[in-house]
N, CA, C and O atoms as a GROMACS GRO file, in nm:
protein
  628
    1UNK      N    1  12.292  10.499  10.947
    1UNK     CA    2  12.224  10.498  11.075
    1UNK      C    3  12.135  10.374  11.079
    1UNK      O    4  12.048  10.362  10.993
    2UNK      N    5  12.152  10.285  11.171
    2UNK     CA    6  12.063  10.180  11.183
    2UNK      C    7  11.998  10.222  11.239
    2UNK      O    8  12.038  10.321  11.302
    3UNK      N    9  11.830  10.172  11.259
    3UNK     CA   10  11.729  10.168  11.345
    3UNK      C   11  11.720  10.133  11.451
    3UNK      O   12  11.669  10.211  11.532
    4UNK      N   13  11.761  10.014  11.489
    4UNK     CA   14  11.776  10.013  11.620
    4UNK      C   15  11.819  10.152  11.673
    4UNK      O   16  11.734  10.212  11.739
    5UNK      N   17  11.907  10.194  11.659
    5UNK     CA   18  12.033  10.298  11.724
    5UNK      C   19  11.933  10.464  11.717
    5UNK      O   20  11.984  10.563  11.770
    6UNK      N   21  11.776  10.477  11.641
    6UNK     CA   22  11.750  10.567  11.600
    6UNK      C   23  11.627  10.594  11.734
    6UNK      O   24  11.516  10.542  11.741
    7UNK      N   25  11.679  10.673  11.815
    7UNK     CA   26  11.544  10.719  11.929
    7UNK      C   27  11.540  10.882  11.966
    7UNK      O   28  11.617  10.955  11.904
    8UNK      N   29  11.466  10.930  12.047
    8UNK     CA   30  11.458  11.019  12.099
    8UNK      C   31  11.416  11.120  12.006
    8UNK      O   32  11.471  11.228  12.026
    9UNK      N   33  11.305  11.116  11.878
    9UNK     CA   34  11.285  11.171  11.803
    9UNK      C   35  11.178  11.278  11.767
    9UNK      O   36  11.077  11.262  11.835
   10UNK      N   37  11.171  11.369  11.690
   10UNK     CA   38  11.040  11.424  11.674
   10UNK      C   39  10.992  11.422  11.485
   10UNK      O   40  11.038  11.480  11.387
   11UNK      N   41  10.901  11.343  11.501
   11UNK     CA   42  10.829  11.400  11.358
   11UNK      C   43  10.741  11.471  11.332
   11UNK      O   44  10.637  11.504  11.388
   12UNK      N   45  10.801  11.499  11.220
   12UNK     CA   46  10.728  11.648  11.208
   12UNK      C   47  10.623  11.603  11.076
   12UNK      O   48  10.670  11.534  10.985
   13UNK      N   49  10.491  11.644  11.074
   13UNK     CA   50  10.408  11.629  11.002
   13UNK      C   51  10.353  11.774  10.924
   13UNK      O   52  10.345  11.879  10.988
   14UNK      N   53  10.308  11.766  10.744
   14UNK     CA   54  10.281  11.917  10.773
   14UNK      C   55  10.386  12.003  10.712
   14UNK      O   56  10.504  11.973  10.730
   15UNK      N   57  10.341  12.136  10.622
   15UNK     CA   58  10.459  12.230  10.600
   15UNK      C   59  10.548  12.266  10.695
   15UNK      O   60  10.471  12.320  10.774
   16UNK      N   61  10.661  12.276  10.745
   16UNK     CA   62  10.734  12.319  10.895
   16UNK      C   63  10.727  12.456  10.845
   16UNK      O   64  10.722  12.495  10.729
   17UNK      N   65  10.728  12.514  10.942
   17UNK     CA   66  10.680  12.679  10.938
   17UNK      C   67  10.835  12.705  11.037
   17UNK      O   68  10.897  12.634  11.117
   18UNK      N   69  10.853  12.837  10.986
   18UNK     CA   70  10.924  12.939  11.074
   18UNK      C   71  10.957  12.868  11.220
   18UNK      O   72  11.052  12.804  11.264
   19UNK      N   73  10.804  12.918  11.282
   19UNK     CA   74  10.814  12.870  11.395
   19UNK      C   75  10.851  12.728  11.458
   19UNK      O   76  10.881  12.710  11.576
   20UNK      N   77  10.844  12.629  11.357
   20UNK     CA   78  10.887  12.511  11.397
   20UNK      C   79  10.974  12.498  11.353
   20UNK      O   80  11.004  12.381  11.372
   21UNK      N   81  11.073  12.564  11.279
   21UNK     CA   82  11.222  12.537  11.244
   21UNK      C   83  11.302  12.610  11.396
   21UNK      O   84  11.407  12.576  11.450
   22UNK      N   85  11.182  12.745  11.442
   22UNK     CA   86  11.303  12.768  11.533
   22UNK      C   87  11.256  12.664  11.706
   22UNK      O   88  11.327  12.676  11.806
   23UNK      N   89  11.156  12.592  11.704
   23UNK     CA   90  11.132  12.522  11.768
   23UNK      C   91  11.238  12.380  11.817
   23UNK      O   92  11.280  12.337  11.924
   24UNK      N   93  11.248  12.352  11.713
   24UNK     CA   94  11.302  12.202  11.639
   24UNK      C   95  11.489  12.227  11.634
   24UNK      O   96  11.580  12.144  11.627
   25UNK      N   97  11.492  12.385  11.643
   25UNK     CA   98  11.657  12.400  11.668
   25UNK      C   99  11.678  12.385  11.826
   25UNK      O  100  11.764  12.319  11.883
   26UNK      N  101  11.563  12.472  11.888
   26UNK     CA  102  11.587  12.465  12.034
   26UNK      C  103  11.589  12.300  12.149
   26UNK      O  104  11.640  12.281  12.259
   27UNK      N  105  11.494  12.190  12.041
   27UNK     CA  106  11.531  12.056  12.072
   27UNK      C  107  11.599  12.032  12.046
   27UNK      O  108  11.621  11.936  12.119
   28UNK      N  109  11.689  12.043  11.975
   28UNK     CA  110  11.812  11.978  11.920
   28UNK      C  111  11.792  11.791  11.905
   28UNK      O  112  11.880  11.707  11.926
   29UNK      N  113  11.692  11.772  11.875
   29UNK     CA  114  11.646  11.610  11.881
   29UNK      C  115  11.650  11.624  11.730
   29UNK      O  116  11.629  11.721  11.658
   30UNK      N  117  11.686  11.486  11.700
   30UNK     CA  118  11.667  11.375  11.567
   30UNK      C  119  11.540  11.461  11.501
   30UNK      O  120  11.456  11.501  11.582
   31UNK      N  121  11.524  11.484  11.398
   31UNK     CA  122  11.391  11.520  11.314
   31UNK      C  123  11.358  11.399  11.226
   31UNK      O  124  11.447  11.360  11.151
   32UNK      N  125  11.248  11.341  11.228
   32UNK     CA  126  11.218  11.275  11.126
   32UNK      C  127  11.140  11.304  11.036
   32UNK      O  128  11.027  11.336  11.070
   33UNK      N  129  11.178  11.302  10.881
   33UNK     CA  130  11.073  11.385  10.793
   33UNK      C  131  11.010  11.251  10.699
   33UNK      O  132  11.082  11.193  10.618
   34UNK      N  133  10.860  11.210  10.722
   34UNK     CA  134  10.810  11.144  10.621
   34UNK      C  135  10.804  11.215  10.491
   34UNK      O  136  10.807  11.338  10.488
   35UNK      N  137  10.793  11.134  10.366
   35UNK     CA  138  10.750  11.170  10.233
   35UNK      C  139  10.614  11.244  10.261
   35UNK      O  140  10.585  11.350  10.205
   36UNK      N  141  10.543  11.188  10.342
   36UNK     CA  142  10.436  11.287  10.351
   36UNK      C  143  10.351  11.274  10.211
   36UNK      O  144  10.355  11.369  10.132
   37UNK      N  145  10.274  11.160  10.182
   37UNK     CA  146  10.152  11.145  10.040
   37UNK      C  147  10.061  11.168  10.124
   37UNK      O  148  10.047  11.162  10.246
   38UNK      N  149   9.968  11.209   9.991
   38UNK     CA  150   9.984  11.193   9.865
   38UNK      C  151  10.064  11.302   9.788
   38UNK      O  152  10.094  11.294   9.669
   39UNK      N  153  10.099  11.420   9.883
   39UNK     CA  154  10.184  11.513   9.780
   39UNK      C  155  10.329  11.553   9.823
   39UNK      O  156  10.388  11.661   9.812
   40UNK      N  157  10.373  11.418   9.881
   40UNK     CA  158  10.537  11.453   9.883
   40UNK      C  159  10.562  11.601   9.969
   40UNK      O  160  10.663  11.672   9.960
   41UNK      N  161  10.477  11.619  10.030
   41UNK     CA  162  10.574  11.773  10.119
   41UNK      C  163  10.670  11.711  10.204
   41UNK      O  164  10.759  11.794  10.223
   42UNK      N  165  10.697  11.602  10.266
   42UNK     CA  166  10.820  11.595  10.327
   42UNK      C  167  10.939  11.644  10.237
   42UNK      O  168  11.016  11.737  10.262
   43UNK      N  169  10.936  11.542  10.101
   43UNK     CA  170  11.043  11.566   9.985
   43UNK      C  171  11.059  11.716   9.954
   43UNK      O  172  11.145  11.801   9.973
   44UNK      N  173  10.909  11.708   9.884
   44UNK     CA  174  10.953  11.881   9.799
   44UNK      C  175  10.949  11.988   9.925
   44UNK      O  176  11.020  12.087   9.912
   45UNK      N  177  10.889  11.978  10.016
   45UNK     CA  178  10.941  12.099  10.097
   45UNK      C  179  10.982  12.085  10.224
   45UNK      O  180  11.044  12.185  10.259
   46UNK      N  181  10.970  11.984  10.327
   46UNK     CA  182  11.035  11.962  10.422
   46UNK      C  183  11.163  11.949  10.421
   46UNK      O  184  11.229  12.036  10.479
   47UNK      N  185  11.225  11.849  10.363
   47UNK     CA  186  11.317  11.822  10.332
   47UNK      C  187  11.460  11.941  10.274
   47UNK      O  188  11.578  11.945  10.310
   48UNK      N  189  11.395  12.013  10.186
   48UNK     CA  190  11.510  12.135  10.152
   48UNK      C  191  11.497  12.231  10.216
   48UNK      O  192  11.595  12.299  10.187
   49UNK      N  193  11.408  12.312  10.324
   49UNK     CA  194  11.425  12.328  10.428
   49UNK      C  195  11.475  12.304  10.540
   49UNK      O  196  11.534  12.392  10.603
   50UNK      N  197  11.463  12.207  10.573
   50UNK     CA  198  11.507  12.107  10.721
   50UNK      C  199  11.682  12.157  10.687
   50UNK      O  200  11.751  12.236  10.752
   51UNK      N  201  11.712  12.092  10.586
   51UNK     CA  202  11.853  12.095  10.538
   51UNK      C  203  11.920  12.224  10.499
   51UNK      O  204  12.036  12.250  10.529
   52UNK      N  205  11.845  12.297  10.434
   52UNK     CA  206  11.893  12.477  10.457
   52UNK      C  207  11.936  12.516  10.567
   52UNK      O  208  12.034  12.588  10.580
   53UNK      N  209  11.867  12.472  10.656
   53UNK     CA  210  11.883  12.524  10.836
   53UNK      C  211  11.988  12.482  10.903
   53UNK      O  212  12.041  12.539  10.998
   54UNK      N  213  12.035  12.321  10.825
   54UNK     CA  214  12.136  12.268  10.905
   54UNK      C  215  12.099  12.149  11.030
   54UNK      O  216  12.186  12.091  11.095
   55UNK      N  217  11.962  12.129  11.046
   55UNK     CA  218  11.866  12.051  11.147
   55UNK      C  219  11.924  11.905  11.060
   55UNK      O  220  11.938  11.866  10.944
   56UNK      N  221  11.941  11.869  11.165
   56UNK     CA  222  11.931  11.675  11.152
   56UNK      C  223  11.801  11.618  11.168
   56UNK      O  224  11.708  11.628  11.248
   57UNK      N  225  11.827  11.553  11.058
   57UNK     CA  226  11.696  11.495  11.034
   57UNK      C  227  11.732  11.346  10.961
   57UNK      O  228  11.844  11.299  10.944
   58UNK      N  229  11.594  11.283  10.921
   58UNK     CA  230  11.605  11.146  10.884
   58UNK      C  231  11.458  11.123  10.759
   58UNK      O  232  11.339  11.107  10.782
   59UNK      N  233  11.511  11.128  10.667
   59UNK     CA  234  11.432  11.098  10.550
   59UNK      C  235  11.397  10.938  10.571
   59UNK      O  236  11.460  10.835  10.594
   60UNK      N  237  11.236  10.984  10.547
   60UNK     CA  238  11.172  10.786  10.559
   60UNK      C  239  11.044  10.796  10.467
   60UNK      O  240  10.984  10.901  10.442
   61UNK      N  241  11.019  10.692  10.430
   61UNK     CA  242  10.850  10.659  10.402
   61UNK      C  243  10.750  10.647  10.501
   61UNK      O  244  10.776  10.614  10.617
   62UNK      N  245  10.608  10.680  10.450
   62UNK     CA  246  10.544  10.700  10.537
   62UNK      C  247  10.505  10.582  10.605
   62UNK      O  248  10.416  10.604  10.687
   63UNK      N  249  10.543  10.462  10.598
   63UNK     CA  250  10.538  10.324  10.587
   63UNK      C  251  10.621  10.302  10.713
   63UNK      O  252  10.598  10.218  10.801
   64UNK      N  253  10.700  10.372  10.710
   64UNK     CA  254  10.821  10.327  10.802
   64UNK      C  255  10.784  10.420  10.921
   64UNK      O  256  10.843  10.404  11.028
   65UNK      N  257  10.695  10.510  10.909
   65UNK     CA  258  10.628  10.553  11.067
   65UNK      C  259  10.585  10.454  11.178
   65UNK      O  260  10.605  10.460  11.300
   66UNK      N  261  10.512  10.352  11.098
   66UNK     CA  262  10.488  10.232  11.180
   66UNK      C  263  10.627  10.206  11.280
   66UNK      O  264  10.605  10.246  11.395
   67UNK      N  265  10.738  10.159  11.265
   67UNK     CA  266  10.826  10.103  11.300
   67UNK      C  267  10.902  10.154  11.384
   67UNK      O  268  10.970  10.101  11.472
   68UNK      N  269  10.880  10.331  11.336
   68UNK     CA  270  10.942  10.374  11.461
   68UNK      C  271  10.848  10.421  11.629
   68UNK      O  272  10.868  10.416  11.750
   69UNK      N  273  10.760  10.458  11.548
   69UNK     CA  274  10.620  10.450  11.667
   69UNK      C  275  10.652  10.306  11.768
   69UNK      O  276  10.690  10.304  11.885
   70UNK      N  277  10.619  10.180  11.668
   70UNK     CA  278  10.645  10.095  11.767
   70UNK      C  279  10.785  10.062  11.833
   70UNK      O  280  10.788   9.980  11.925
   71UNK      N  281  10.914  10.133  11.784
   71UNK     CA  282  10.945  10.082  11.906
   71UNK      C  283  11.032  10.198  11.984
   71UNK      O  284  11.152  10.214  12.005
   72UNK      N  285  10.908  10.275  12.018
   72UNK     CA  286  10.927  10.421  12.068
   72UNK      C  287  11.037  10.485  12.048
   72UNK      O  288  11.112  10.491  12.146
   73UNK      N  289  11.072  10.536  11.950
   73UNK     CA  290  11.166  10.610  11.864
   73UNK      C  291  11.109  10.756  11.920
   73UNK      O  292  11.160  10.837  11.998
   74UNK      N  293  11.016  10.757  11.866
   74UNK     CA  294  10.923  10.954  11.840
   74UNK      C  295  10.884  10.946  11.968
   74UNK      O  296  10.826  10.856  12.028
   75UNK      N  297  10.937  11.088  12.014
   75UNK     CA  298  10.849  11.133  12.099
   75UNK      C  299  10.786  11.220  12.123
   75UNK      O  300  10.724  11.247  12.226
   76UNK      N  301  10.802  11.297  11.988
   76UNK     CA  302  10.677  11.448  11.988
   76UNK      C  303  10.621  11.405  11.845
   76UNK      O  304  10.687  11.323  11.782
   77UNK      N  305  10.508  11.454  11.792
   77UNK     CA  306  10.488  11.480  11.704
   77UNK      C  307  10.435  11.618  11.646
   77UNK      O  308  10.316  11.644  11.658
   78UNK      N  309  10.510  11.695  11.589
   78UNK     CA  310  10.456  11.834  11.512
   78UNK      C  311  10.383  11.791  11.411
   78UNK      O  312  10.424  11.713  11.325
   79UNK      N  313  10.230  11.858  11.420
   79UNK     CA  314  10.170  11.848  11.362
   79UNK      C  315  10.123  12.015  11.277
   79UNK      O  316  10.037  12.075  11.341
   80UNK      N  317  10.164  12.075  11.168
   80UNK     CA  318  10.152  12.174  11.105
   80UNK      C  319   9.982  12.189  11.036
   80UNK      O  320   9.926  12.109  10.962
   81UNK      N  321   9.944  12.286  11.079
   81UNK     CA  322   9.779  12.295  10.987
   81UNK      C  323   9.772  12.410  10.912
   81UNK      O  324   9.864  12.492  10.901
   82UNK      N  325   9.666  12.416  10.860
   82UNK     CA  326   9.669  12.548  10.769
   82UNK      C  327   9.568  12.664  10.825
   82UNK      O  328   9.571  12.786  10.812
   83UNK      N  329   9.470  12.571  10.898
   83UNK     CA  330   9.338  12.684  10.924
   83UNK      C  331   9.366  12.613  11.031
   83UNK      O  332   9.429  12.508  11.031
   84UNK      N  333   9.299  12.691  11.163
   84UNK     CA  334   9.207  12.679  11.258
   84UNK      C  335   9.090  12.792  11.250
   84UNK      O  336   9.091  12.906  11.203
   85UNK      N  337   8.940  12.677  11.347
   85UNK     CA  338   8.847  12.726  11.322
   85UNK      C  339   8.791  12.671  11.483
   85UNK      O  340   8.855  12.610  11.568
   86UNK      N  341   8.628  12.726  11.487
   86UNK     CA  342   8.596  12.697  11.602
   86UNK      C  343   8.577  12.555  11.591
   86UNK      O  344   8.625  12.501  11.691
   87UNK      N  345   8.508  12.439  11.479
   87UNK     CA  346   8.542  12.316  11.472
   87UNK      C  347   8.612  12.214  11.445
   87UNK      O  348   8.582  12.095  11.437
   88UNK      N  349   8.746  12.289  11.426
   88UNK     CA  350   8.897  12.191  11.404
   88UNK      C  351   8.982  12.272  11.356
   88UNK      O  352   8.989  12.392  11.382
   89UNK      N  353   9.053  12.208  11.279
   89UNK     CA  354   9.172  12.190  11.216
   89UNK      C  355   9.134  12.152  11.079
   89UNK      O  356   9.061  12.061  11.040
   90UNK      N  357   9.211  12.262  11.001
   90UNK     CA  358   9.242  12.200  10.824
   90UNK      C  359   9.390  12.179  10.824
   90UNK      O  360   9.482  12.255  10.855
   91UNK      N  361   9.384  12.025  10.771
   91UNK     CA  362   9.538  11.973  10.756
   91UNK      C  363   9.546  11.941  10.656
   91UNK      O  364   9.448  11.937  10.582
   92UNK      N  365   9.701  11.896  10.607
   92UNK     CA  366   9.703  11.843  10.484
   92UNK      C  367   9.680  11.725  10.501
   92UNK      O  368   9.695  11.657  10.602
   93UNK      N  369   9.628  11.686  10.361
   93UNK     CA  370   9.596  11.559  10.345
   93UNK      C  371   9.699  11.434  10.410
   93UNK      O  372   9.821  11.450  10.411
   94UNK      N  373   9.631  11.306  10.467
   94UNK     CA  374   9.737  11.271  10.515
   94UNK      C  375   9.799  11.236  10.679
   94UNK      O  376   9.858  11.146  10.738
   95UNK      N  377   9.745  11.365  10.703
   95UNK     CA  378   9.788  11.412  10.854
   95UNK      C  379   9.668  11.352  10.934
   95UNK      O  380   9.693  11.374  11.053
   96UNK      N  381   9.585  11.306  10.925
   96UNK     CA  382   9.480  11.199  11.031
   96UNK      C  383   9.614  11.050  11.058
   96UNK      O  384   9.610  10.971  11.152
   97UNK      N  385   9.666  11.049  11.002
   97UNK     CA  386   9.752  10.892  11.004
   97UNK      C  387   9.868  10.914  11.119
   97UNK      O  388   9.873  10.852  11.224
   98UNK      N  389   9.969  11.027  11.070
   98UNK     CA  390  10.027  11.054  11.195
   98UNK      C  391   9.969  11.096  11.313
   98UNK      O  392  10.032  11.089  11.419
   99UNK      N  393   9.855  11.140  11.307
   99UNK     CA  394   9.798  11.228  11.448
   99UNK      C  395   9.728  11.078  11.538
   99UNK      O  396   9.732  11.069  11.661
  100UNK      N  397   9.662  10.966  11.440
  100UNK     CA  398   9.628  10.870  11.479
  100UNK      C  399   9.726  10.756  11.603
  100UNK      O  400   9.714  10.691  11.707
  101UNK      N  401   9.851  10.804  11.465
  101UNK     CA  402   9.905  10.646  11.549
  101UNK      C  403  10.003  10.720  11.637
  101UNK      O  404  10.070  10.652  11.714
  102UNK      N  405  10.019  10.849  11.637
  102UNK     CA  406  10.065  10.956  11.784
  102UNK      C  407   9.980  10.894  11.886
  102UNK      O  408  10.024  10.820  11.974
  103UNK      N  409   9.839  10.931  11.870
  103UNK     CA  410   9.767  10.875  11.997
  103UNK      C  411   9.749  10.750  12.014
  103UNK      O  412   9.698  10.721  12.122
  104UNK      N  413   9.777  10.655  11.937
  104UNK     CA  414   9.753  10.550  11.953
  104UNK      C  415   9.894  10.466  12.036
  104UNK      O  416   9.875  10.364  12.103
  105UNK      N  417  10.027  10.524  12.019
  105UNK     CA  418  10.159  10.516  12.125
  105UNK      C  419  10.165  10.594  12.175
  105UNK      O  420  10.281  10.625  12.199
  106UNK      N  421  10.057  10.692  12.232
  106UNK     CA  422  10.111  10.773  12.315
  106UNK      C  423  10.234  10.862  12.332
  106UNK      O  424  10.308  10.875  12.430
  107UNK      N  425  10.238  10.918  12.214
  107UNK     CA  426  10.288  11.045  12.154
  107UNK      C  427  10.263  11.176  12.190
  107UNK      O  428  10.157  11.218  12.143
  108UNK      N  429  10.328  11.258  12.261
  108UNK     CA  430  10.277  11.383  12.268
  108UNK      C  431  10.258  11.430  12.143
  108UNK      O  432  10.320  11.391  12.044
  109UNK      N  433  10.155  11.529  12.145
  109UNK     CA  434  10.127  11.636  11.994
  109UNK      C  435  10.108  11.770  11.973
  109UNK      O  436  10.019  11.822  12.040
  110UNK      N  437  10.165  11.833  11.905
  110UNK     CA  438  10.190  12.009  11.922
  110UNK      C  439  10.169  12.009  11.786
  110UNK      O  440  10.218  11.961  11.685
  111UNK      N  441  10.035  12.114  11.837
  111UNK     CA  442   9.951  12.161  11.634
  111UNK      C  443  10.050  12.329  11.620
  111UNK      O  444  10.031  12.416  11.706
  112UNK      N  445  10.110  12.342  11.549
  112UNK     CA  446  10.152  12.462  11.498
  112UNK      C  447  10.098  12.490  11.340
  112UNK      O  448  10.071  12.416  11.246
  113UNK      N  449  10.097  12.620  11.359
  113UNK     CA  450  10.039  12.673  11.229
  113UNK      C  451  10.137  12.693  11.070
  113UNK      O  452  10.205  12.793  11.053
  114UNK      N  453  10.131  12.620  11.001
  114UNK     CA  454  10.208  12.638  10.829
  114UNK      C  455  10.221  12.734  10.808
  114UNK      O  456  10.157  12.818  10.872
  115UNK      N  457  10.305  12.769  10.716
  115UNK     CA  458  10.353  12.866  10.640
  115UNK      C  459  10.261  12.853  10.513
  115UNK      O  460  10.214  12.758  10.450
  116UNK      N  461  10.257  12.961  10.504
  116UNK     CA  462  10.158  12.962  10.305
  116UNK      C  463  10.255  12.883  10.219
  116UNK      O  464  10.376  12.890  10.197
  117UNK      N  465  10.133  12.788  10.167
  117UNK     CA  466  10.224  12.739  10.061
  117UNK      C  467  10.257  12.815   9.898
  117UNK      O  468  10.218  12.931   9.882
  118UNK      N  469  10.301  12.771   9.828
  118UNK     CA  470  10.274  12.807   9.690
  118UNK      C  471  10.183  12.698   9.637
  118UNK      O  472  10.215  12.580   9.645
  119UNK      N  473  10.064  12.743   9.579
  119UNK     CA  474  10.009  12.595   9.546
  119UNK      C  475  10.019  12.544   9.436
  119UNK      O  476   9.908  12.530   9.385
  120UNK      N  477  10.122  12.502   9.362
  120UNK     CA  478  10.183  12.501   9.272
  120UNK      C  479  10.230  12.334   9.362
  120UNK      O  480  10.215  12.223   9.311
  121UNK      N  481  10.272  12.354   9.466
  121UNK     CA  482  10.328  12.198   9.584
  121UNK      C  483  10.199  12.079   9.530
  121UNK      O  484  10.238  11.981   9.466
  122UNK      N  485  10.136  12.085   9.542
  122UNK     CA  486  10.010  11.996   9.544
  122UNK      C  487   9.989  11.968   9.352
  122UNK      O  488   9.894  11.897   9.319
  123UNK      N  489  10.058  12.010   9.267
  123UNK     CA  490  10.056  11.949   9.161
  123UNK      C  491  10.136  11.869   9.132
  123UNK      O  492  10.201  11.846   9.234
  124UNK      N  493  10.184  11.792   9.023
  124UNK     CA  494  10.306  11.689   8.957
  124UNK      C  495  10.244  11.534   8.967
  124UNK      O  496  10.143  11.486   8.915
  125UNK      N  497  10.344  11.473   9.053
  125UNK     CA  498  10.317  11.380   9.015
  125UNK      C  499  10.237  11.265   9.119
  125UNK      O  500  10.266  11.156   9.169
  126UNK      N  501  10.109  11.365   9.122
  126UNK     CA  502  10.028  11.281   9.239
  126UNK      C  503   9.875  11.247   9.196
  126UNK      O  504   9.824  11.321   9.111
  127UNK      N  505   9.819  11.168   9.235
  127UNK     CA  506   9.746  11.090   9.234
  127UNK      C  507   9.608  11.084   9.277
  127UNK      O  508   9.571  10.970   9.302
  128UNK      N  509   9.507  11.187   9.296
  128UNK     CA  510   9.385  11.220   9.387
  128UNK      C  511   9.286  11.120   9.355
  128UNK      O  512   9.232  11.143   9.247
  129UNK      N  513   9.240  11.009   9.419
  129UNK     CA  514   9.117  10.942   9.369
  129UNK      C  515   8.990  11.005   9.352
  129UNK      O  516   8.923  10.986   9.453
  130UNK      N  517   8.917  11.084   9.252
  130UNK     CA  518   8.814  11.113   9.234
  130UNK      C  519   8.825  11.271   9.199
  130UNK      O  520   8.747  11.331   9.124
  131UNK      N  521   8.943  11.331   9.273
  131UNK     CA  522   9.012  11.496   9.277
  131UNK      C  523   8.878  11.542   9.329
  131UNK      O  524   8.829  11.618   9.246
  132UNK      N  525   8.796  11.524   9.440
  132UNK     CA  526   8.645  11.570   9.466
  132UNK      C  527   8.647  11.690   9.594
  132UNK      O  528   8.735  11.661   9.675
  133UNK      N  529   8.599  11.773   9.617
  133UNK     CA  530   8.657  11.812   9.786
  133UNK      C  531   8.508  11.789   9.808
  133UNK      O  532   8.406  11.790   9.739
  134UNK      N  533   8.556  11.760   9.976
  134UNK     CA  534   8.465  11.729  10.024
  134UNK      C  535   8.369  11.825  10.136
  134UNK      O  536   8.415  11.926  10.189
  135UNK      N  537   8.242  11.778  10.160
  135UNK     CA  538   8.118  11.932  10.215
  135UNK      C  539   8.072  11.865  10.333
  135UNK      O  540   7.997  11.770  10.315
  136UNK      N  541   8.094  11.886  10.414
  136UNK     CA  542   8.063  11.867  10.563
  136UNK      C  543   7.926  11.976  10.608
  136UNK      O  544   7.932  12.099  10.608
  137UNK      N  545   7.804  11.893  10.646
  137UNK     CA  546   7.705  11.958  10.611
  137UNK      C  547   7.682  12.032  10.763
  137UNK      O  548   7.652  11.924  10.816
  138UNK      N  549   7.676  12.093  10.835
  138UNK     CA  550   7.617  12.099  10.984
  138UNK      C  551   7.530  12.244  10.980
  138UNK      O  552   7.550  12.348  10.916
  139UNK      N  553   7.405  12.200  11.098
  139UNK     CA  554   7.368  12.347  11.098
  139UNK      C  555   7.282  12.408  10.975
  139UNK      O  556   7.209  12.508  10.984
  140UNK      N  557   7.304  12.330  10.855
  140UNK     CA  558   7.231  12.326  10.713
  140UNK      C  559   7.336  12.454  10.661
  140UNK      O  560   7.276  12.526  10.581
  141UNK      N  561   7.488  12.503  10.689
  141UNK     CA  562   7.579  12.534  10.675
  141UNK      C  563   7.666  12.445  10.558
  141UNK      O  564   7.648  12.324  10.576
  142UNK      N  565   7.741  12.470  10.460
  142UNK     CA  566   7.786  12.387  10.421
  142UNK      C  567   8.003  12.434  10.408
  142UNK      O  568   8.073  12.519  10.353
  143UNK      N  569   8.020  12.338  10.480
  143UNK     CA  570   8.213  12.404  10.460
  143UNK      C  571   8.280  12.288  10.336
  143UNK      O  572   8.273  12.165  10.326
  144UNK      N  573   8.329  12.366  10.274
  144UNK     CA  574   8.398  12.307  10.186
  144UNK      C  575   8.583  12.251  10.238
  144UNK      O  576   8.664  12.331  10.285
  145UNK      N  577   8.607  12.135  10.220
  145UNK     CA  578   8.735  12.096  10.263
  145UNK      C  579   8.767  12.076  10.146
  145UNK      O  580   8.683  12.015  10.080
  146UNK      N  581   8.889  12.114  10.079
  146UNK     CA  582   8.945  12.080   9.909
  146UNK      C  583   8.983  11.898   9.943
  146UNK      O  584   9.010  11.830  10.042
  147UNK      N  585   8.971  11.883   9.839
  147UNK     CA  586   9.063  11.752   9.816
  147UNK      C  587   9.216  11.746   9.889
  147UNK      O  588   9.236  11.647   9.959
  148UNK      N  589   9.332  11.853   9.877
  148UNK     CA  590   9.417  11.815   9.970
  148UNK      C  591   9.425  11.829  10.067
  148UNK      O  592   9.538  11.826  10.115
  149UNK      N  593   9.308  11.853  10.153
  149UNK     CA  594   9.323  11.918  10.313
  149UNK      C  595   9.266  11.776  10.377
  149UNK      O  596   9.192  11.692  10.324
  150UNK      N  597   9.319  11.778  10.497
  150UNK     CA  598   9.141  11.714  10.613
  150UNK      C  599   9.150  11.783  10.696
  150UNK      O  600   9.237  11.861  10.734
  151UNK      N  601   9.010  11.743  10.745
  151UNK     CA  602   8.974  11.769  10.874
  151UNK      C  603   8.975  11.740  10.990
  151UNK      O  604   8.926  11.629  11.013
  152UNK      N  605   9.014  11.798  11.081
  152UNK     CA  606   9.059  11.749  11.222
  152UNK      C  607   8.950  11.788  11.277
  152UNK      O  608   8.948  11.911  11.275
  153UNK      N  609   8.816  11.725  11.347
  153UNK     CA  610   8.728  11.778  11.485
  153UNK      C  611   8.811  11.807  11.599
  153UNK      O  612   8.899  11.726  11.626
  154UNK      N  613   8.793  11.939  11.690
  154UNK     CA  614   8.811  11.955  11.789
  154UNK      C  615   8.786  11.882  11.879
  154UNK      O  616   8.830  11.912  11.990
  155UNK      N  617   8.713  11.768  11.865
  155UNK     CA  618   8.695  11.700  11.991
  155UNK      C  619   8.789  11.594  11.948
  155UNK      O  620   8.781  11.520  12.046
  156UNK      N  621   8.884  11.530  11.858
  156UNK     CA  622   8.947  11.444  11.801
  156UNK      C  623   9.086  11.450  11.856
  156UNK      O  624   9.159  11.365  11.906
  157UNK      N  625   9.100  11.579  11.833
  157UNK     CA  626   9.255  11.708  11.889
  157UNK      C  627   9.304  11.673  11.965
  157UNK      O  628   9.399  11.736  12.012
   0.00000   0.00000   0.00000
């Protein structure tokens, strides 16, 4: 498949859940699955999913999101989270980059909710600078975000 020739797409960001496998059948559009770092969920679990189902899809680096963004390839982006709360979204790590350069080409975006992982996904052969999670102070409240999650503000959304 050349690039040029590759449009009308949706990437999917994020564990794909249930609901977005039966979503993603009813488009019948191109799927594109990034590697998804720092912990490979495109590979280790998008990917043998996507392909269990029988969904077309397109294995890329996360590098190569650039390229198709610009030259309007995607035109949805699924974005999968783990929590919602009254002040955002917990995502996986990662997921500020696609949600960014969605809005930044003007990408539609649909937050659907993950499937539980096994967390057993987030070990091997990855790389955490510092492995720290991080404490978002408000209110003199303190929320803990682990190291593989972020945070999405509701007003960001």
């Amino acid at each position: 498949m050349k690039l040029q020739n590759i449009s009308d797409t949706i990437l999917v960001w994020g564990a794909v859940s249930l609901e977005g496998i039966r979503r993603l059948k009813e488009e019948k559009s191109l799927v594109i699955v990034p590697e998804h770092r720092p912990f490979m969920l495109g590979l280790k679990y998008n990917y043998p999913r996507l392909r269990g189902e029988g969904l077309r899809f397109l294995y890329c680096t996360d590098n190569t999101l650039g390229t198709f963004f610009h030259k309007n390839a995607i035109n949805k982006t699924m974005v999968f989270y783990k929590e919602k709360n009254d002040k955002g979204l917990i995502l996986a790590s990662g997921s500020l980059y696609a949600i960014m350069l969605s809005k930044l080409h003007n990408v539609a975006l649909e937050y659907l909710v993950q499937d539980n992982l096994n967390p057993g996904i987030y070990q091997g052969d990855v790389c955490i600078l510092g492995e720290k999670n991080f404490v978002l102070k408000e209110n003199s409240k303190e929320y803990v975000i682990p190291s593989e999650d972020e945070f999405l503000p509701e007003e960001i959304k």
